[in-house]
Every structure is written in C-alpha cells, then in structure tokens.
C-alpha positions in Angstrom: -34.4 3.0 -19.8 -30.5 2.5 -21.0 -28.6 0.6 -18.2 -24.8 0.4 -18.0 -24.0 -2.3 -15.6 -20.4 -2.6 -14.5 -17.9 -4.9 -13.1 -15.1 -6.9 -12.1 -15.1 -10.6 -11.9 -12.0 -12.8 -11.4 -14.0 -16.0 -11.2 -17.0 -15.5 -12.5 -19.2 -15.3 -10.1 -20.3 -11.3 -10.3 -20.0 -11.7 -13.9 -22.9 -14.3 -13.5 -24.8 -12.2 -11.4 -23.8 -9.5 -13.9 -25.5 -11.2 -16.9 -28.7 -12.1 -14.8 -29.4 -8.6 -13.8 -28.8 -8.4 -17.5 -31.5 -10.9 -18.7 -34.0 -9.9 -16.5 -33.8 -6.0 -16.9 -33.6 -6.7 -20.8 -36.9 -8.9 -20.3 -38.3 -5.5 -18.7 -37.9 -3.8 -22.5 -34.6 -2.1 -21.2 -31.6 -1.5 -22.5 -28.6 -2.8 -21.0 -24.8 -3.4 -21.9 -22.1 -4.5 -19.5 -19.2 -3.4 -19.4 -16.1 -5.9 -17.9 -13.2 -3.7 -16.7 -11.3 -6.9 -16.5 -11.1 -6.5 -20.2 -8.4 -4.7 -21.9 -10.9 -1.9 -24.2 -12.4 -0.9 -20.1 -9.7 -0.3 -18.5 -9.3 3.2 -19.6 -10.9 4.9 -16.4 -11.8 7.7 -18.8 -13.0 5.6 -21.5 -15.5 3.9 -19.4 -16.7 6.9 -17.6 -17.0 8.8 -21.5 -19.6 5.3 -22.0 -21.3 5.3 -18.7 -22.4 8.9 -18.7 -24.2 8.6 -21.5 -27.0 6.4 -19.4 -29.5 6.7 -17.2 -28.8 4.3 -14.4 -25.4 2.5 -13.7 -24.8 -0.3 -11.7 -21.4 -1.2 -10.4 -20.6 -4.8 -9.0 -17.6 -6.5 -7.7 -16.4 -9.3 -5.2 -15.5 -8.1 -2.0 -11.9 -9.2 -0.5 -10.9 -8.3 2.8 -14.3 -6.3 2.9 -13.5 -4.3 0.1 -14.4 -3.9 -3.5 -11.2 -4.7 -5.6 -9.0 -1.7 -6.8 -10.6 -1.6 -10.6 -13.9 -0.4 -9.1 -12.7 1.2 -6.1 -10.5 3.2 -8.7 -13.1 4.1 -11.0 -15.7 5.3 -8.5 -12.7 7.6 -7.1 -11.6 9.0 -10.8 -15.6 9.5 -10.7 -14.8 11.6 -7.6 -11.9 13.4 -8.5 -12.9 14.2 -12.2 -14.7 17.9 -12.4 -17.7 16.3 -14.6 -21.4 16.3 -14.0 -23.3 13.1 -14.0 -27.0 12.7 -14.9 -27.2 9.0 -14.2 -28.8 7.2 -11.1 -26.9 4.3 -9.4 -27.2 1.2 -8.1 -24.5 -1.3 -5.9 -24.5 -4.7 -5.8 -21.5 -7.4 -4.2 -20.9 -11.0 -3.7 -18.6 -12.4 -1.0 -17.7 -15.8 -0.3 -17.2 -15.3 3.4 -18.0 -12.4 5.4 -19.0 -8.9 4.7 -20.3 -6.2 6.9 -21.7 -4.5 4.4 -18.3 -1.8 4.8 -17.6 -1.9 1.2 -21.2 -1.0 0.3 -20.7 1.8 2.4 -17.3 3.2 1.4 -19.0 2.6 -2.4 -22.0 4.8 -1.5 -19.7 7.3 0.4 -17.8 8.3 -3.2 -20.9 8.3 -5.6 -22.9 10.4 -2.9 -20.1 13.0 -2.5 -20.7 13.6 -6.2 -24.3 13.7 -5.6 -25.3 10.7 -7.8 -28.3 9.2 -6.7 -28.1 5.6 -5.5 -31.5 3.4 -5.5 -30.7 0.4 -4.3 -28.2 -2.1 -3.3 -27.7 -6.1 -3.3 -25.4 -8.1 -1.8 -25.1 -11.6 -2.5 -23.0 -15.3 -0.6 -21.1 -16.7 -3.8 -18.7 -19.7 -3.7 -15.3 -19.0 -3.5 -13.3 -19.8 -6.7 -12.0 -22.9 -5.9 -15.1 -24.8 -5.1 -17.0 -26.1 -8.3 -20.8 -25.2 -6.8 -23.3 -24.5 -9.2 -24.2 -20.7 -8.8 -26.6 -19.0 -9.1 -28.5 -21.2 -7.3 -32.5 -20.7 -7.8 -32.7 -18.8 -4.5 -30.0 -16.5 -5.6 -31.8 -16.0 -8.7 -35.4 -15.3 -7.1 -33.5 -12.8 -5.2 -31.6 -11.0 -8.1 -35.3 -11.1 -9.6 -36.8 -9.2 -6.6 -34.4 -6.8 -6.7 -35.0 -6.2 -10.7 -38.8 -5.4 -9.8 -37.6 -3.3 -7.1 -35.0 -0.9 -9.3 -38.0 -0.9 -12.2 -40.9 0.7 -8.8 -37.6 2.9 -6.8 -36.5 4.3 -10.3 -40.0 5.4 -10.6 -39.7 7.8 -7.5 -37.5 10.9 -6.5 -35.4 9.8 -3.7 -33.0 11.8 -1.7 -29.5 9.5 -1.3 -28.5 9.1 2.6 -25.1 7.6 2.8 -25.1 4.0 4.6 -25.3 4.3 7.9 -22.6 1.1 9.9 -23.6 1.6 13.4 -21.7 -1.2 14.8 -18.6 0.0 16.4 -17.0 -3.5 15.5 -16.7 -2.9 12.3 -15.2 0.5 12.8 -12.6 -1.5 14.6 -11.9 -4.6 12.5 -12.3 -2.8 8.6 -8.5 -1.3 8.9 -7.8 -4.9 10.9 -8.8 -7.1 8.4 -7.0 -4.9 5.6 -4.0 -5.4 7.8 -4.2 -9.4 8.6 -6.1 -10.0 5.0 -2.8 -8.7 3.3 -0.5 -10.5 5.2 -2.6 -13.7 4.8 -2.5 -13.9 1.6 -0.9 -17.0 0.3 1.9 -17.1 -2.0 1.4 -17.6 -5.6 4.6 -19.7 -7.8 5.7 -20.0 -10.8 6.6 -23.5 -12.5 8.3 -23.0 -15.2 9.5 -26.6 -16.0 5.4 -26.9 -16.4 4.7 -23.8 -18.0 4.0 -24.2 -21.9 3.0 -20.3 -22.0 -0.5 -20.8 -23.3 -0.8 -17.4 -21.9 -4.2 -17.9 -20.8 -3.8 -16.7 -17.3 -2.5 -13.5 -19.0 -5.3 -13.4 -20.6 -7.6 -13.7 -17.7 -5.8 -11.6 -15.6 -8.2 -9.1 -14.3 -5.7 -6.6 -13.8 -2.9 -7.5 -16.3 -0.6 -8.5 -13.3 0.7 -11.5 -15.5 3.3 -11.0 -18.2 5.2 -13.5 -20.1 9.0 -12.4 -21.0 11.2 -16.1 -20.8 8.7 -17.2 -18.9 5.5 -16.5 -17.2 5.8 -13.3 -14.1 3.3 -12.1 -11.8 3.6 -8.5 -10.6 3.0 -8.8 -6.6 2.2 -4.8 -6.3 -0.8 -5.5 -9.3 -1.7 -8.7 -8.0 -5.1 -8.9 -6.1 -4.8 -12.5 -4.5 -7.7 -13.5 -6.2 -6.0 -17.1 -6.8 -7.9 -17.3 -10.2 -4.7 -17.9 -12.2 -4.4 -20.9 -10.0 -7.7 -22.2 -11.1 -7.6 -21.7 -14.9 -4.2 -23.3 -15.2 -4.7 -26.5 -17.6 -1.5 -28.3 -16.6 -1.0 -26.8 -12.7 1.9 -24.8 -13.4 0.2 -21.5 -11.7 0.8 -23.1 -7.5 -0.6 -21.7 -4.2 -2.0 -23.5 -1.5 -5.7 -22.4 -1.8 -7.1 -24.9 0.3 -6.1 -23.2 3.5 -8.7 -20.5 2.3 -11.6 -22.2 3.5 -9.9 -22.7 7.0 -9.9 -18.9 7.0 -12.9 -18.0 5.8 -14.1 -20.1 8.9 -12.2 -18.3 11.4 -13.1 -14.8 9.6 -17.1 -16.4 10.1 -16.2 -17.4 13.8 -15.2 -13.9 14.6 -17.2 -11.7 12.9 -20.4 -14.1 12.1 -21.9 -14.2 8.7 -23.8 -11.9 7.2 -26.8 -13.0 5.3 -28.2 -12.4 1.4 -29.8 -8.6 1.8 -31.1 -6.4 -0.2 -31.5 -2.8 0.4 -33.6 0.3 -1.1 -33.2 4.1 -0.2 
C-alpha cells in the first residue's frame, strides 16, 4: 500500500512521531513518503494535494495549540474541502499536545475530510513535551503505542468502514473551544527582536514553519503569520530571538486544573 503521511512540526515532536509511523509502516512492506509543509517545495496547497491524491491512505499530523491543529493543516484539509476534486484515498488523524486537548481538533479534522466523503480509519493522539523542555521523546511507551496503532491501520484498512464524524458530547467543551481561542490568543507571549545580538545566520528563517521570519536590515517577525509556537526562541544559538517561555508551563497547569488532562488514546471507526 502507498502511504502519504503529512505534517507540521515546529519543534519536532510530530515530525518524530511522523518518522516512526514511517519506520514501522515501511517495516510492514509499505510504501511511505512524508511530506513537511513546513518546507518551502509543500507549501503549495495545490502542489501537495496534486502528490497526495495519487495514494491510497493519507495521514495528516500536527501539534494542537489552543485545541486546534495549526493553520498549515487546518488550511489544507479546507482547500481539500473547497476544491471540486474527487479523492480515492482513505485517511487517518493523528496529534500531539503538550497540555490539554479534548479531542476538539480531531473532531473539527474529521468534520472537513468527512464532508468530502474521505474515509477516515483511525485516529491517535499523543502527550509530547513542550518545546522548551529537553525530554527525550518518544519515550518507549509512546512508541509501543505508535506501534499498536500501525497494526491497527494494517487490520481496519482491511475492512469497509462507513466514516461517522466524532461525536464531543461534553457540553464543556462546546463552551470552552471558542474560550480558549479567545484567552489562548491573548496569552500568547511576546516574541523580541535583538538586534545588537542578531548575526543573521538566518536560521530561524529557515526553520520558520510558516515563513513568518524575514531578514531585511535585520531580522522581522510577521505577528499576523506568526503561530506562537516560540520555536524561533529555542533554535537561536546566541539568544537574540527573546520571549519569556517559562511562564508557559504555569499555563499549561492552570489550562490542566481547569479542564483536566486528557490521556494517550487511540481511536478506530
């Protein structure tokens, strides 16, 4: 079977989880190529979709912020939507968050690919670190779980299955999805500049996964393209990319307090 598996990743932790779902559907004799739309040649909406078509099961992966894939997925699953093009390929879902998730983005994922009536076999949502703490991941229970679900796509993918959207019957979340966009945004820390530091290695424009960063006299981040993702921060050799990101983990315990934390799940239709 040819699997297209693709994905955003601004640091590295769905790209990891990427690459093992790689490995271990490749051990499986199938055929799989990823497909970064943090790189430049991807981010052609139409490009990408050309590519993807062409297989017979897609998987599409990104962090969740604010309990929401970012905008480079969310964006291409609506162009999928909007574009008057049939799709032979099945689907698959999978997410990591580093603090809470209701499982809302999974849902508002599903909702698009099933209005378009692609099939969708299985989903996997996975805890991850958050970018600024140096934890080794994938731990070995992430990877066992990564490994179940493989099995599981290789038996579902053997089946017909008739696609359900997600059904999120707490009323909570109802109430704090368009809440937390709200609060999330205005959280979001500031991000500086210091350009007595800067030496315009350009290696955060490089890693940019949205080409937010430009470098004209000196280095400038586009606040309407910039996701908050705070990985410029942490790839900076010489600290000249500044935000406060330790004030993250004091929200993420808050967000946890409030909402609780969802544990590692995996999920077949």
């Amino acid at each position: 079977m040819n699997i297209a598996i693709v994905y955003i990743s601004p640091n590295g932790t769905t790209k990891k989880v990427s690459n093992q779902l790689n490995y271990m559907l490749s051990c499986s004799n199938h055929r799989v190529q990823l497909f970064d739309l943090g790189l430049e040649n991807y981010r052609d909406l139409n490009n990408v979709i050309d590519k993807i078509n062409k297989f017979d099961l897609v998987g599409f992966g990104s962090p969740v912020y604010h309990m929401d894939v970012l905008p480079p997925i969310k964006k291409l699953l609506q162009h999928i939507k909007s574009i008057s093009l049939a799709f032979n390929f099945r689907s698959f879902l999978f997410i990591t968050y580093a603090g809470i998730t209701s499982g809302k983005a999974l849902y508002n994922s599903a909702k698009i690919l099933n209005q378009k009536n692609i099939d969708i076999i299985g989903s996997l949502k996975l805890e991850a670190p958050h970018l600024h703490h140096r934890i080794k991941f994938p731990e070995q229970k992430t990877i066992e779980i990564i490994r179940d679900f493989c099995v599981r796509l290789d038996l579902v993918n053997n089946t017909s299955i008739h696609y359900r959207t997600y059904q999120v019957n707490k009323k909570i979340v109802s109430l704090l999805y368009p809440l937390t966009h709200f609060i999330g945004k205005r959280r979001e820390l500031p991000i500086k500049v210091n350009t007595d530091l800067c030496k315009s290695c350009k290696l955060c424009i490089k890693e940019c996964p949205v080409g937010a960063i430009s470098l004209n006299l000196t280095i400038t981040i586009e606040k309407g393209k910039c996701l908050h993702c705070y990985h410029c921060v942490i790839i900076c050799p010489i600290k000249a990319i500044q935000s406060p990101i330790e004030k993250l983990d004091k929200m993420i315990s808050l967000n946890k307090k409030i909402v609780g934390k969802s544990p590692l799940k995996t999920r077949f239709l």
